[in-house]
C-alpha positions in Angstrom: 159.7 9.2 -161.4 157.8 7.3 -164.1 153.8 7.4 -164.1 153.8 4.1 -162.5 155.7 5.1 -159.9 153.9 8.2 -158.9 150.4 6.4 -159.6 151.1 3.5 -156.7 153.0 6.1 -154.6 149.6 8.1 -154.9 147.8 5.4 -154.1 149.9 3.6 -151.1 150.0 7.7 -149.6 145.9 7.1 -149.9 145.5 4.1 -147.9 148.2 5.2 -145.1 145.9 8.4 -144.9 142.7 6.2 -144.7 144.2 3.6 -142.2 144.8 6.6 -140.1 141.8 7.9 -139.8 143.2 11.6 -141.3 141.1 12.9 -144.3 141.8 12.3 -147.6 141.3 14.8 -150.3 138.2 15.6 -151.6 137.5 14.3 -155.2 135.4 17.0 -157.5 131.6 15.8 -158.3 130.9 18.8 -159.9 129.7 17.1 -163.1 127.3 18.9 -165.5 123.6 17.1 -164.5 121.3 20.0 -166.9 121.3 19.3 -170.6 120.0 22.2 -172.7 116.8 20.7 -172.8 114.9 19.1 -170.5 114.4 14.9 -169.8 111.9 13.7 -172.3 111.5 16.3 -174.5 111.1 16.4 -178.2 114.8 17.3 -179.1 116.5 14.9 -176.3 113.8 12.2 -178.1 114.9 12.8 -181.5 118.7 13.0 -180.4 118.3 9.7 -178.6 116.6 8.1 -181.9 119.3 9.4 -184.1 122.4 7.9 -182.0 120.3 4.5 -181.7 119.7 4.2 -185.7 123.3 5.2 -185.9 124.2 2.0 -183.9 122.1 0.0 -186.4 119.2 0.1 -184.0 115.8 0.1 -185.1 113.7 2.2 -183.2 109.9 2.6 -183.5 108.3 5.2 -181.3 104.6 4.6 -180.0 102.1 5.9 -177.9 101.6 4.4 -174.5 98.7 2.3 -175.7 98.2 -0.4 -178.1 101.0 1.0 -180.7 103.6 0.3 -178.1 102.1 -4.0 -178.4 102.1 -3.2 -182.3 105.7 -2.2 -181.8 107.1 -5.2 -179.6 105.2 -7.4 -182.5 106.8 -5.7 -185.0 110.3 -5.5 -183.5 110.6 -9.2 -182.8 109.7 -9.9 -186.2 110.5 -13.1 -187.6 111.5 -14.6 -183.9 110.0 -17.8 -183.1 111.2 -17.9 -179.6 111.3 -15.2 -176.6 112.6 -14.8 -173.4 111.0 -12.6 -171.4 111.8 -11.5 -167.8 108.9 -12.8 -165.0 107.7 -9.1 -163.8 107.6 -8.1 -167.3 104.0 -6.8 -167.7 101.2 -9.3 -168.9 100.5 -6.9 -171.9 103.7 -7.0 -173.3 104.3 -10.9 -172.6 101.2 -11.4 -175.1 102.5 -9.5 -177.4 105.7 -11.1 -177.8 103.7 -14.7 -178.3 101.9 -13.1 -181.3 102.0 -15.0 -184.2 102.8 -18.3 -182.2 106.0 -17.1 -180.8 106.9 -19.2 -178.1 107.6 -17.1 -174.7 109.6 -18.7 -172.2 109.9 -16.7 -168.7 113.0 -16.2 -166.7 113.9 -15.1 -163.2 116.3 -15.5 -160.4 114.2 -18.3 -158.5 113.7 -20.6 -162.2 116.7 -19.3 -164.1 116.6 -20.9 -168.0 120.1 -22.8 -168.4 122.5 -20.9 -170.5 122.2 -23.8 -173.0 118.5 -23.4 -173.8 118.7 -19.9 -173.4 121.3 -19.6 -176.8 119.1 -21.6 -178.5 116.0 -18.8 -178.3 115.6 -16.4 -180.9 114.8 -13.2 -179.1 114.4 -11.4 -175.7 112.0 -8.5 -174.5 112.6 -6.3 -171.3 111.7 -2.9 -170.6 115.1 -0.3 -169.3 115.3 1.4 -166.4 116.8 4.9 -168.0 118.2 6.0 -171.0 121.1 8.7 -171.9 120.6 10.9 -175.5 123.9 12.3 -175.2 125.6 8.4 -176.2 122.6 7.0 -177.4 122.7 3.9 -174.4 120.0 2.3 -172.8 120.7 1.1 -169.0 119.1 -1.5 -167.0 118.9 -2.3 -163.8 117.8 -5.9 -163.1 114.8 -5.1 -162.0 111.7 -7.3 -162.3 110.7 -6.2 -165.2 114.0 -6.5 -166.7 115.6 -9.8 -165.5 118.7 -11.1 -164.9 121.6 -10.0 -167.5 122.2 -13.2 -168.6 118.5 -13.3 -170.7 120.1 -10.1 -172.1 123.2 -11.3 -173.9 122.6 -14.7 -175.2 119.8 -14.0 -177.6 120.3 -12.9 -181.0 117.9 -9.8 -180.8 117.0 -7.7 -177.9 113.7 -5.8 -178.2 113.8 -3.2 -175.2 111.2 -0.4 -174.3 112.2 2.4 -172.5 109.9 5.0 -171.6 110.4 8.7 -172.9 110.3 10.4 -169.7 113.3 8.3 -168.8 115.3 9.7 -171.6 118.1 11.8 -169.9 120.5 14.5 -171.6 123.3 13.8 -169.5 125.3 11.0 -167.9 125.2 12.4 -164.6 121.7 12.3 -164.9 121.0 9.1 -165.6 124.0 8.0 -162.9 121.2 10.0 -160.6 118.9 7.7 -161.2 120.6 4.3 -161.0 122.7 6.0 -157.9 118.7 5.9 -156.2 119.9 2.0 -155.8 123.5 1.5 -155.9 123.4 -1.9 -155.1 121.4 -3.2 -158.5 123.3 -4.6 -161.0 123.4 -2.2 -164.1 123.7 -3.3 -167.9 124.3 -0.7 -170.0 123.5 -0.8 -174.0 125.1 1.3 -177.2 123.5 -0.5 -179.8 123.8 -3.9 -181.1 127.4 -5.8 -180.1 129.7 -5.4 -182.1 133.7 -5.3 -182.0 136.2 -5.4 -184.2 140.3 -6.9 -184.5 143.5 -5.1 -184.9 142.6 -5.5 -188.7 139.1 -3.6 -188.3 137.4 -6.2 -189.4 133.9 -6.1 -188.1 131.9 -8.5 -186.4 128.7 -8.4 -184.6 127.2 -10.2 -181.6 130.1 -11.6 -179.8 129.4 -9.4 -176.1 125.6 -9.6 -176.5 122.4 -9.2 -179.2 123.7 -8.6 -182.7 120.2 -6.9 -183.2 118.8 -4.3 -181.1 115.0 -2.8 -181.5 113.7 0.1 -179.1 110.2 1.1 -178.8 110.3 4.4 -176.5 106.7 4.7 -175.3 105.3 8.3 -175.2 
């Protein structure tokens, strides 16, 4: 029997079982949810920073105070436009229109047409968790956030995730979303970025080319 074969076998066996009301085998969970250190902490921090710059993401770490505004400011740079999600904090939305940036907001009930929204420079949300272990930022379309769409037609995405939400582990970040399965979860590894059956490189085609993190302490 080929691996084909014994997969849909597997998997017709599974639905009979199901349709009969007899149980179906028990899948192991049993995944590791404690890092050596714990959530937040200086080394998960600096391992988190290390994977991000290795994704050519600049990362700028600030206290939870006026540094973090410094550090949006800074971040966006050059941008002359920004999208920013509706619940996004009032603070941060007047940081992003420093220096005359234009801020547009976005939500679900007043969605910006794609067309417009490709023809703004930057976008600035904060994250919902983050995982040291690969580096990724998740978000969860929350508020604060916005819908996905804001977060993969702009050239740069400046995000700002909070250190206590820095996790070790997978698992322990799939804790947290799991709190509300039903969100719709983006999940970040530096700026996009692909590459052909030749290697050749190129960046921005599945989201932001550019990706700036301020993780607020």
């Amino acid at each position: 029997m080929d691996a084909k074969t014994a997969i849909l076998a597997r998997a017709r066996e599974a639905i009979s079982r199901s349709q009969q009301g007899r149980p179906v085998r028990d899948i192991p969970r049993n995944y590791i949810r404690v890092g050596a250190d714990a959530p937040g902490s200086e080394p998960v921090v600096a391992d988190m920073v290390e994977k991000l710059e290795d994704y050519s993401a600049k990362v700028v770490l600030a206290p939870k105070d006026a540094a973090v505004l410094d550090a949006i400011d800074e971040l966006l740079g050059a941008a002359t436009s920004v999208v920013v999600p509706a619940g996004l904090p009032q603070a941060y939305k007047e940081a992003a229109a420093r220096g005359g940036r234009t801020v547009r907001e976005d939500s679900r009930e007043e969605p910006i047409p794609t067309l417009e929204l490709d023809q703004i420079d930057a976008v600035l949300t904060c994250s919902r968790v983050g995982i040291s272990l690969s580096g990724t930022i998740c978000l969860d379309g929350e508020p604060d956030q916005g819908r996905r769409a804001i977060t993969l037609v702009p050239d740069k995405h400046v995000v700002v995730l909070e250190r206590e939400m820095i996790m070790p582990t997978v698992p322990q970040a799939v804790d947290v979303l799991g709190q509300h399965p039903t969100r719709p979860t983006t999940w970040i590894a530096g700026g996009s970025a692909t590459s052909d059956i030749e290697l050749v490189r190129v960046n921005g085609v599945h989201g932001p080319r550019n990706l700036g993190v301020v993780i607020a302490h």
